[in-house]
C-alpha positions as CSV (number, residue, x, y, z in Angstrom):
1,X,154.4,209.9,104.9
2,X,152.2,212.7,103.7
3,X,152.1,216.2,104.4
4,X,149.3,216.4,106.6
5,X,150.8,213.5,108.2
6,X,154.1,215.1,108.3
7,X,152.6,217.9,110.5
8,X,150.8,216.2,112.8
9,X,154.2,214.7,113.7
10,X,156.0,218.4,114.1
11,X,153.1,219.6,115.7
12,X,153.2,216.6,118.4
13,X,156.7,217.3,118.5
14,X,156.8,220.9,118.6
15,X,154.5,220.7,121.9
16,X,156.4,217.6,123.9
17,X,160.3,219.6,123.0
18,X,158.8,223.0,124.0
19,X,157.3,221.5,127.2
20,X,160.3,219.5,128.6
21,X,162.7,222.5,127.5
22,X,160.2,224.7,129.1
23,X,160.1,223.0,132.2
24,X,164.1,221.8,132.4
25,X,165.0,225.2,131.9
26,X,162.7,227.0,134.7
27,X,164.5,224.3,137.3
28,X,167.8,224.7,136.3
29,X,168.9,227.1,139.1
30,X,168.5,230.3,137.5
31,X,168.2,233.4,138.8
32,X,164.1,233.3,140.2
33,X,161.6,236.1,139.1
34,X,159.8,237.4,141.7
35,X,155.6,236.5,141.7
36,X,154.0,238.2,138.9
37,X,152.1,241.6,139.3
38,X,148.2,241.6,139.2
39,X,148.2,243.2,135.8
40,X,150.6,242.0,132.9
41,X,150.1,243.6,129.4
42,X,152.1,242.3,126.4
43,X,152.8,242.5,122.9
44,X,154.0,239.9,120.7
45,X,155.0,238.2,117.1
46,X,154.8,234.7,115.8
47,X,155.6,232.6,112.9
48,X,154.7,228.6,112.4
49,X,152.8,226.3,110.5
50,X,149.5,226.8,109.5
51,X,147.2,223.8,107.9
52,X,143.4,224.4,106.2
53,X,140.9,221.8,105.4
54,X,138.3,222.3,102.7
55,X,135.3,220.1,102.4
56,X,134.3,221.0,98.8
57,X,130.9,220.1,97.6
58,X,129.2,220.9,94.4
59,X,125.7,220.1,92.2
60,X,126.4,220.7,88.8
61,X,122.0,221.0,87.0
62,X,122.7,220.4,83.6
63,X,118.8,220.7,82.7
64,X,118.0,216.8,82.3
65,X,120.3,215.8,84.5
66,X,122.3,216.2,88.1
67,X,126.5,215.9,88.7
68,X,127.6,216.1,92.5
69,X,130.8,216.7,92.8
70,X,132.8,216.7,95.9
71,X,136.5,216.4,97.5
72,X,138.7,217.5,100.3
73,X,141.7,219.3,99.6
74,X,144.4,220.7,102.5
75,X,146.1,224.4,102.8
76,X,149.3,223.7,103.8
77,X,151.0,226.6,104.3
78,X,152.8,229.1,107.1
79,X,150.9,231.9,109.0
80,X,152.7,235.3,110.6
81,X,151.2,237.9,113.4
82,X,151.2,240.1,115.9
83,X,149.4,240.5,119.1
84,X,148.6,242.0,122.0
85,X,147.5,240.7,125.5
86,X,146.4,241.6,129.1
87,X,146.9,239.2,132.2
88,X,145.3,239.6,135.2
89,X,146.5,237.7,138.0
90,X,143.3,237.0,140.1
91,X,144.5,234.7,142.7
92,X,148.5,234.4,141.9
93,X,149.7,231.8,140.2
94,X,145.9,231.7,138.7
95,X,145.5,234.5,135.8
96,X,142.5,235.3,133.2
97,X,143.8,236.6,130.1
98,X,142.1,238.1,127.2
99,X,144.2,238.8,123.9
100,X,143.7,240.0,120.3
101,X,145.8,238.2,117.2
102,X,146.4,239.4,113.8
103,X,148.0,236.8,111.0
104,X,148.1,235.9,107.6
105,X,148.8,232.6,105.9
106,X,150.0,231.2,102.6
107,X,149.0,229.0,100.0
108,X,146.8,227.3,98.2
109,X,144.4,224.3,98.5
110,X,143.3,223.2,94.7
111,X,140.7,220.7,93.6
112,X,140.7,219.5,90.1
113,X,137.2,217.8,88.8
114,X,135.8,216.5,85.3
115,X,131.7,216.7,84.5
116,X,130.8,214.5,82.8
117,X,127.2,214.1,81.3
118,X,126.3,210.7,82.6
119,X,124.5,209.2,79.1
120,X,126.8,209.2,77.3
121,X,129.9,210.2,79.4
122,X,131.1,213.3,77.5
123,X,133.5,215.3,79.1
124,X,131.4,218.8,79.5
125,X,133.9,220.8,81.2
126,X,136.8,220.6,83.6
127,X,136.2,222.4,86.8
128,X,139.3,224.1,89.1
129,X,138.6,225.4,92.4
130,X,141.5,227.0,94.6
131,X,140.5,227.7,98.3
132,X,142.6,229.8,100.8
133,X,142.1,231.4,104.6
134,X,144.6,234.7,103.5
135,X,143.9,236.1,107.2
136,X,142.2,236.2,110.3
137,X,141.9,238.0,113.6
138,X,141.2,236.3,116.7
139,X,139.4,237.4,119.8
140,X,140.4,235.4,122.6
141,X,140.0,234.8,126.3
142,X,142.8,232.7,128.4
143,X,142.7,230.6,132.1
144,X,146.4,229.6,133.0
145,X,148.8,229.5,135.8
146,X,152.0,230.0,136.7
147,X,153.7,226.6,137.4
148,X,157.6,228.2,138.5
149,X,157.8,231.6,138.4
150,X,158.8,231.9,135.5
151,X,156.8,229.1,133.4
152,X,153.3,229.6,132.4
153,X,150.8,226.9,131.0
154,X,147.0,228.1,129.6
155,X,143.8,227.0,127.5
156,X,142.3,229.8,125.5
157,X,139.1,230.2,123.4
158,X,137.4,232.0,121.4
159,X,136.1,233.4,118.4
160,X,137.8,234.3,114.7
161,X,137.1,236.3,111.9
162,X,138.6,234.6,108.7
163,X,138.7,236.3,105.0
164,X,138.7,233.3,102.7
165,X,139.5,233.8,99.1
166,X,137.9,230.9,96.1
167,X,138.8,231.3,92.8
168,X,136.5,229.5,90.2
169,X,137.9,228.6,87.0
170,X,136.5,226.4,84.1
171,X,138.4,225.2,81.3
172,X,136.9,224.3,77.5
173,X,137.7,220.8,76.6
174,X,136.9,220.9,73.2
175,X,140.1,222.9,72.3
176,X,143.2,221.3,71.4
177,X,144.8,222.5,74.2
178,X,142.2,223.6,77.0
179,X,141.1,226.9,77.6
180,X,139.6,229.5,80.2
181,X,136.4,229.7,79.4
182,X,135.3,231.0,82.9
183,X,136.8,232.4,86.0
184,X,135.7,234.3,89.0
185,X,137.2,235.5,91.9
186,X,135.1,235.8,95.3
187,X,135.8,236.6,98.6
188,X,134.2,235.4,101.6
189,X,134.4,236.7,105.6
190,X,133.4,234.2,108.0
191,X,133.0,234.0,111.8
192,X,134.3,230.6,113.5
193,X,135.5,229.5,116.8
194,X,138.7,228.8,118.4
195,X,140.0,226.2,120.8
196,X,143.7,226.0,122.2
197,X,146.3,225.7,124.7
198,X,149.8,227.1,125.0
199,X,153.0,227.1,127.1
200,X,155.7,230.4,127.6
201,X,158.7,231.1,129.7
202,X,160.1,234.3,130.5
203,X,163.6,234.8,130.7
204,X,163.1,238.0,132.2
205,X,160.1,240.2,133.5
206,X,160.1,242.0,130.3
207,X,160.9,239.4,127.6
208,X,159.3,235.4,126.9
209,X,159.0,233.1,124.6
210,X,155.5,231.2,124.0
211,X,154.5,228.3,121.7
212,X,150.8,227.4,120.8
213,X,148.2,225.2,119.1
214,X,144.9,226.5,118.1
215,X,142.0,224.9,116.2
216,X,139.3,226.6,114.2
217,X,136.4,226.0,112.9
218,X,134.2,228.0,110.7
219,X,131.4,226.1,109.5
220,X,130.1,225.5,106.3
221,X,130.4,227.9,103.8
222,X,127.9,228.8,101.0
223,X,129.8,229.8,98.4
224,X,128.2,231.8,95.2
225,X,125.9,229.9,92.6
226,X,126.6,230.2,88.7
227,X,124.3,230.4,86.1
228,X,125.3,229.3,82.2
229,X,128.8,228.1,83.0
230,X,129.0,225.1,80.7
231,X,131.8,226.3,77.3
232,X,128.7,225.9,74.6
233,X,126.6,228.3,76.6
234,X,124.2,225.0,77.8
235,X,121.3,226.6,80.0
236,X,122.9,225.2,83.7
237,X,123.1,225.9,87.3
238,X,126.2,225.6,89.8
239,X,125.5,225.3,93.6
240,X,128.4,225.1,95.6
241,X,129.3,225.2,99.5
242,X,132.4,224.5,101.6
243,X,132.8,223.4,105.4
244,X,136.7,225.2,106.8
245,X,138.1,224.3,109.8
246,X,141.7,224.6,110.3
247,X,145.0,224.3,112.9
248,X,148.3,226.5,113.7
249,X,151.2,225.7,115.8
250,X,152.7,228.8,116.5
251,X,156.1,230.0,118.3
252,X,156.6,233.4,119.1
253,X,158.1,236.1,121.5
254,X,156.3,239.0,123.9
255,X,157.4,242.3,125.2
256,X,155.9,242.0,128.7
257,X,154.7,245.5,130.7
258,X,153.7,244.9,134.3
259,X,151.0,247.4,135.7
């Protein structure tokens, strides 16, 4: 089972444990909290899992000839934030919310490719890319409801602003052992859209729980073209692009103020 695999299955699970605890807990016969106020502001933290896609694609112009090159790599890493939140309850147990989300997220997503001169196949240069979302902040708006008193379910949308960091590096294969012979650093800050739904529970008026999964999407991504990157200084031209979408699964806690 592969990563990506492996967190689709944590993510499924994640969601199905959170909503039957969720639910078995808020009719367990514990003390009931009274309806909720019109007005509910809150402020909250969150840790989970956080998985990138890159669709890498690339045309290599050697002069008198063409090299597309092209894969898909993942960024599998973790993703940590903060928020904060209003509820308005418009017709109770029916709220709107609308909420602003901070995060960053690790690691890496890495493609690895040869370029070859296609008559004769020489090896011209090996080509590195590493890709990775390092942040974004998300404007969202949310339509739930109150299913117990205590127990919330909601779909929220929105948009996201995403700093995405590629770093460029080309290696000399003529040496005996290969060699940087290029590498450049770019950053890129792209808006997207987000999709997602979420459950919480409050164990008091004040304090909750809350897990979530959000998708984004971004778009494809035109990412800066090089000039006279091949080792021996060969008149060429790079063009490159990426298409980013991604998906979190979150679980987090909120300080809840009622107005």
């Amino acid at each position: 089972m592969n990563i990506k695999r492996r967190l689709k299955y944590l993510t499924s699970c994640l969601l199905v444990s959170a909503f039957f605890w969720i639910n078995s807990s808020a009719w367990a016969g514990g003390p009931e909290i009274p309806p909720s106020a019109p007005w509910v502001i809150y402020l909250g933290g969150f840790g989970g899992i956080y998985v990138a896609n890159f669709e890498y694609q690339g045309t290599y112009l050697g002069g008198s000839f063409t090299v597309p090159i092209g894969s898909n790599v993942h960024q599998n890493g973790y993703t940590a934030g903060g928020h904060i939140g209003l509820r308005y309850y418009f017709s109770n147990p029916w709220f709107l919310g609308f909420e602003f989300a901070a995060m960053g997220n690790s690691e890496n997503a890495t493609t690895a490719e040869s370029v070859l001169a296609p008559s004769p196949d020489d090896l011209i240069f090996n080509l590195v890319n590493q890709f990775r979302i390092k942040s974004n902040l998300d404007l969202t708006a949310q339509l739930g409801v109150n299913i117990t008193p205590q127990t919330r379910v909601y779909i929220k949308g929105g948009a996201s602003y995403a700093r995405i960091r590629h770093i460029l590096t080309v290696f000399n294969p003529a040496t005996l052992t290969p060699t940087i012979s290029l590498q450049r650093t770019t950053h890129k800050n792209r808006w997207g859209f987000l999709l997602g739904f979420g459950l919480g529970y409050d164990f008091c008026p004040w304090f909750g729980i809350f897990t979530e999964y959000n998708y984004y999407d971004y778009g494809r991504v035109g990412l800066d073209s090089l000039s006279n990157i091949r080792p021996n200084n060969g008149a060429d031209t790079y063009h490159q692009n990426v298409r980013v979408h991604a998906y979190s699964v979150l679980l987090g806690v909120n300080l809840n103020f009622s107005v």
